[in-house]
N, C-alpha and C positions, 0 to 999 in steps of 0.2 A: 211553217215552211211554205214561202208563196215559189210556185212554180211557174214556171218560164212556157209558155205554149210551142215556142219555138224554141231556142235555146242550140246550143252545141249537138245536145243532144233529143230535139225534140222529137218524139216518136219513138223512141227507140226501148225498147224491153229486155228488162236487165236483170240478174238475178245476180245478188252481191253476198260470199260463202264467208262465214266470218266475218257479220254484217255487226255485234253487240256493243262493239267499242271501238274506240283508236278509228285507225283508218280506217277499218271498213264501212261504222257507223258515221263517219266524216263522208265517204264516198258517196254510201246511200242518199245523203242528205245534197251532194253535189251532183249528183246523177238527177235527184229530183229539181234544184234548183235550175237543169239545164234540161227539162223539158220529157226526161226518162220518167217509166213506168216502171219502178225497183218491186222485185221480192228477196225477200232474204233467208240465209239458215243461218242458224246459232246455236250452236248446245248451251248455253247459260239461258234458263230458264228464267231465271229477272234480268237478264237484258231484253229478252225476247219480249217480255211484258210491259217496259220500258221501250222499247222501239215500239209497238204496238199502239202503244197509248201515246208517244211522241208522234208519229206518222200513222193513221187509221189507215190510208190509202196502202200499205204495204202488207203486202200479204206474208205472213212470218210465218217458218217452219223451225219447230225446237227439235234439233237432232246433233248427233255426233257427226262433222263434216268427213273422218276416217273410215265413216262404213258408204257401203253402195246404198245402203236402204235409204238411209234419210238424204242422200243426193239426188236419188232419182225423185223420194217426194217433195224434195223443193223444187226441183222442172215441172213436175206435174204441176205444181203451183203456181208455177209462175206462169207454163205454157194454159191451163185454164183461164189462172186470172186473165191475161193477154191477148191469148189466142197464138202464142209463140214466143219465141226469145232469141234475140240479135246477140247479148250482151251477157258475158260469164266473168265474174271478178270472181277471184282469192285472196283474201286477206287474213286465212288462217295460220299462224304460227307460236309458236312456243323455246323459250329462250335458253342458253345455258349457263347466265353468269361469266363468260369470259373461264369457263372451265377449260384449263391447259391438258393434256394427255399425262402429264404429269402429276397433277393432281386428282386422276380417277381413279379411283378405287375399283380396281377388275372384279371383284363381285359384286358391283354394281352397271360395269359396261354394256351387258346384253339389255338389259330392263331402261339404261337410259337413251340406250341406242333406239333401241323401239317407242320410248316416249318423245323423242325428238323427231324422228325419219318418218313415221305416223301422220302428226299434224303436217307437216313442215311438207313434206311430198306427197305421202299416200291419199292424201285428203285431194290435194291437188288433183290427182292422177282419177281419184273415183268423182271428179265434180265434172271435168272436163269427160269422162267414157258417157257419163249419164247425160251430159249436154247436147255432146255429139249432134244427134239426130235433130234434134229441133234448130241447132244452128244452122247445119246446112240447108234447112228450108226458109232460114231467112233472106241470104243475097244481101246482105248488109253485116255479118258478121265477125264476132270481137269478140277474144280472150284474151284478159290482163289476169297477171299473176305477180306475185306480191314476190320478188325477192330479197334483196339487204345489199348495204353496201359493203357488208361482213365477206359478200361471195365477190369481192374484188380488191380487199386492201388488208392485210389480216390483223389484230390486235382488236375487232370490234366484233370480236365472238368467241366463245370457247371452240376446241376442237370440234365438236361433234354440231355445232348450231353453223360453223363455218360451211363444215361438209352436205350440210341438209342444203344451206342456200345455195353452193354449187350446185348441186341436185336439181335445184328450180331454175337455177341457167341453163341446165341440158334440157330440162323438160320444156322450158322456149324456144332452144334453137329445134326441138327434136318435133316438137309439135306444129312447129311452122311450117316447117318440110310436109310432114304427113297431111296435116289440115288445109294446105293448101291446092285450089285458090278459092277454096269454099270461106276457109275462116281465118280471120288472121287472128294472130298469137305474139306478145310483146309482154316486156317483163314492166315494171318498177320497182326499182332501189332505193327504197327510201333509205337516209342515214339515220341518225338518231332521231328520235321525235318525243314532242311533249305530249302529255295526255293521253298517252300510250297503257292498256294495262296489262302488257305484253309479260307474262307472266315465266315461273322459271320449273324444271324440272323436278316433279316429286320425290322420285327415288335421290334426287341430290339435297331434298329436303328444303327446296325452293316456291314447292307450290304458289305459299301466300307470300310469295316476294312480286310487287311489280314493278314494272319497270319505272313506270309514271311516276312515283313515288320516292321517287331517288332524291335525296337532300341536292341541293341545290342547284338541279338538273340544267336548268334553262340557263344560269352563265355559265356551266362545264360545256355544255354544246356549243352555245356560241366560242366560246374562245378556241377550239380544237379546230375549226374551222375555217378556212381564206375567207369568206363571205361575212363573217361573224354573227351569224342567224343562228336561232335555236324558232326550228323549221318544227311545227304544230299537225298535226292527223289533218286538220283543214288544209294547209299548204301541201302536203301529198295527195291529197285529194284530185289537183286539178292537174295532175298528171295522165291517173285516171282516166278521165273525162276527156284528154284530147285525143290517148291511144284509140280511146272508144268510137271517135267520133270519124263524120267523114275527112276531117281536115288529115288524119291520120290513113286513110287508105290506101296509101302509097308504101308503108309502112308494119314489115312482119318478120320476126327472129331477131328483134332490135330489143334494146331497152334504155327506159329513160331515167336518170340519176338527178333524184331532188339531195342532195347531201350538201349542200354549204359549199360544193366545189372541193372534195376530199381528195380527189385526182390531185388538182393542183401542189396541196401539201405533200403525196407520194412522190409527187415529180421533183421537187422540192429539194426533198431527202435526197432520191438519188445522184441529182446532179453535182 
């Protein structure tokens, strides 16, 4: 990976949570192409080993992104390696199969509710408390968080993964408010994506299903879409990388939609 001295984002110190695959591990690698200093967390222990030995220069913390412990030791890590941090991405999530309310099984609701709202928020919530402090001694400061375009058009998620990604639209607009004008705070939506291994809920008996894997993924995206792209973890990436940058500092409680133009077909419909 040759890096950029200057770049969109050169100088800038970033710690990417849900860094092992998909977008986040695409970010990393765009955050480094534009001049950032990346550390990451990952609870997958061969990813971790695998980013590792793909990027030496990135310092990797293996932990569950849901607890306070292993958030606060990937700032520690990142703020040592650095000497601070501008820059807090999310791209932790976990999916539901387009599970309807219909088709849940109420002695399984509680266990999937907390395996979804867990990743999908809680993780959020504990990366951004443990960042806090070292962002606002940056003066340059940036939170991107990963939401879906599930939390704006419905049939691109089951009940319970729709409601987590609303979730991450309150925790944008709510953090922008609070964070401000110390940090700013901005979402992305990305819509479907290739090379994704956005994995599905255990208790639904989804674990080992992912998403990336999906038989003939890349023309079902294109064609669902006005734009007719089947949009890759690398094209969500440079979403990323503009909310983070300063071209972006005018910019906070907003969010940017990479989806093919899904809008357009909602609009579509209704008219």
């Amino acid at each position: 990976m040759s890096v950029r001295s200057g770049g969109w984002l050169g100088g800038r110190r970033a710690l990417v949570v849900g860094a092992g695959s998909g977008i986040g591990r695409a970010v990393v690698d765009a955050f480094l192409a534009e001049g950032a200093r990346v550390a990451a967390l990952e609870r997958d222990p061969d990813k971790c080993a695998a980013l590792a030995q793909a990027v030496p220069e990135v310092p990797v913390t293996v932990g569950d992104a849901t607890t306070r412990g292993a958030n606060e030791a990937a700032v520690t890590a990142a703020v040592d390696a650095f000497g601070g941090l501008d820059v807090l991405v999310s791209c932790v999530g976990i999916f539901d199969y387009y599970r309807s309310i219909t088709d849940l099984d109420p002695d399984v609701l509680d266990t999937a509710f907390d395996e979804i709202f867990h990743p999908n928020v809680k993780s959020m919530l504990h990366s951004v408390k443990a960042a806090i402090p070292a962002l606002q001694e940056s003066g340059q400061a940036s939170i991107v968080l990963t939401e879906s375009t599930s939390a704006y058009y419905p049939g691109r998620g089951g009940v319970l993964y729709l409601a987590s990604k609303f979730a991450v639209r309150g925790l944008v607009t709510a953090l922008a408010h609070d964070l401000a004008p110390d940090v700013r705070v901005n979402g992305v939506a990305p819509g479907g994506t290739l090379n994704t291994d956005l994995r599905g809920l255990p208790s639904l008996g989804l674990a080992e299903r992912s998403l990336g894997n999906t038989p003939n993924r890349a023309e079902e995206m294109a064609a669902r879409v006005p734009l007719r792209v089947a949009l890759s973890a690398e094209d969500m990436a440079w979403s990323f990388v503009f909310l983070a940058s300063d071209r972006a500092r005018g910019i906070t409680g907003t969010t940017v939609h990479p989806d093919g133009g899904v809008g357009i077909s909602a609009a579509k419909k209704r008219s």
